[in-house]
C-alpha positions as CSV (number, residue, x, y, z in Angstrom):
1,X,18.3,20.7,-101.5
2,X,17.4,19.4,-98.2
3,X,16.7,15.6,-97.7
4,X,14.7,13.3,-95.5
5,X,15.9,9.6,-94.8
6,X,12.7,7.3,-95.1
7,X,12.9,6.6,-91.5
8,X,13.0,10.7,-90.9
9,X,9.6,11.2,-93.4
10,X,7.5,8.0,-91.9
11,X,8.5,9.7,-88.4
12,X,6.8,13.0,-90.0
13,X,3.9,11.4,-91.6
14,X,3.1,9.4,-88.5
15,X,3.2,13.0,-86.1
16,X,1.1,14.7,-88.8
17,X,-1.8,11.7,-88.4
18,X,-1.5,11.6,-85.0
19,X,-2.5,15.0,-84.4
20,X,-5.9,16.5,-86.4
21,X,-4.4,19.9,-85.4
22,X,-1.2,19.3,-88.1
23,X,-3.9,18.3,-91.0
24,X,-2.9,19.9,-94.2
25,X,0.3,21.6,-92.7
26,X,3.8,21.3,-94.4
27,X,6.6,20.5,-92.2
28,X,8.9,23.6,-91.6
29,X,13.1,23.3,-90.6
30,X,14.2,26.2,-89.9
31,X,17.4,28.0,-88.2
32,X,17.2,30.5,-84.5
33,X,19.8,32.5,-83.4
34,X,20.7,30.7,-79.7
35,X,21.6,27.8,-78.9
36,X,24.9,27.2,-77.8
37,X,26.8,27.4,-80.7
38,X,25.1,30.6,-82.0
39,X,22.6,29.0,-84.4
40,X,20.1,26.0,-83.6
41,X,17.4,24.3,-85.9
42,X,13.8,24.0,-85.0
43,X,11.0,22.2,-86.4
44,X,7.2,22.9,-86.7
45,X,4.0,22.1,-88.6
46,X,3.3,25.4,-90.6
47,X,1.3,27.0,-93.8
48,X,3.3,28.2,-96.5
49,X,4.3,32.3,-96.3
50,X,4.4,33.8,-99.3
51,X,8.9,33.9,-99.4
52,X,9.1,29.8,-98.6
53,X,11.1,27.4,-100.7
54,X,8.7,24.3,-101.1
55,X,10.9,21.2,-101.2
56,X,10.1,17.7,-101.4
57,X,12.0,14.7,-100.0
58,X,10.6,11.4,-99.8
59,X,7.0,12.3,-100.1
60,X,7.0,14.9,-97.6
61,X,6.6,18.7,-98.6
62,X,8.9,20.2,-96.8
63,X,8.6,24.6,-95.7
64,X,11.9,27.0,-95.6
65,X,12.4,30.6,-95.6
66,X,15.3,31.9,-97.6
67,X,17.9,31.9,-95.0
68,X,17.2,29.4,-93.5
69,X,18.0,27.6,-97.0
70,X,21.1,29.1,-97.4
71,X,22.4,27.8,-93.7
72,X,20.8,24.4,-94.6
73,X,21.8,23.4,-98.1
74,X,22.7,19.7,-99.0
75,X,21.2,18.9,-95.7
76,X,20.1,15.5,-94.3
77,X,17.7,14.8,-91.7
78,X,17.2,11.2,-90.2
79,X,15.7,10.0,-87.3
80,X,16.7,8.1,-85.0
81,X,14.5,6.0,-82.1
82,X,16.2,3.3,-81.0
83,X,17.8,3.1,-77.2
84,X,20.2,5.7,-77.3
85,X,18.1,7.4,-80.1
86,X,17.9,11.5,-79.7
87,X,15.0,11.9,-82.2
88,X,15.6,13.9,-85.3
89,X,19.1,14.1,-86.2
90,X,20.5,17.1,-88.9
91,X,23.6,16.4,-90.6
92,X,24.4,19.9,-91.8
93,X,27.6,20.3,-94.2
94,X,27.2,23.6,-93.8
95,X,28.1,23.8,-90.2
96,X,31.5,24.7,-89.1
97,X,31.2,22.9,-85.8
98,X,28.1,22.1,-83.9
99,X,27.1,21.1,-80.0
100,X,27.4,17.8,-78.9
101,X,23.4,17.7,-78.4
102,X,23.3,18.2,-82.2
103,X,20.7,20.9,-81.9
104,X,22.8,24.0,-82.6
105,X,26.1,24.9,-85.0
106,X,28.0,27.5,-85.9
């Protein structure tokens, strides 16, 4: 299971209205090889593929392909906006260690 924190799903919400070109696309969190700890997450607005897990956290439908899933499980995903904020923030317990910019893990 992968969740949102309510501030991380009205940050969603309010992106999706803000662009027509998101209408009807599901958020997708996925995991790259790169970064520099060897894996790194990524965000988009997507349509469903015919192998996605279809979660739902907070009101927001969320899109993830299998192994992505398994890198991701019991994840939480806040965001965070305030002086110092670095946007959206993954708290992964799945991670061994990840990079201080919080964008990649091994």
């Amino acid at each position: 299971m992968i969740t949102l924190t309510p501030r991380a799903a009205a940050q969603i919400r309010h992106m999706q209205a803000a662009d027509a070109e998101n209408s009807g696309r599901l958020l997708r969190v996925l995991v790259e090889s790169g970064g520099c700890s060897g894996h790194q997450y990524g965000m988009s607005f997507d349509s469903p593929k015919p192998d996605d897990a279809q979660i739902e956290s907070e009101g927001v439908q969320i899109l993830m392909d299998p192994a992505s899933l398994a890198h991701m499980r019991g994840s939480r995903i806040d965001f965070d906006d305030g002086l110092q904020g670095k946007g959206f923030e993954i708290q992964n317990p799945n991670a061994k260690s990840t990079c201080g910019c919080g964008k990649s893990f091994a």
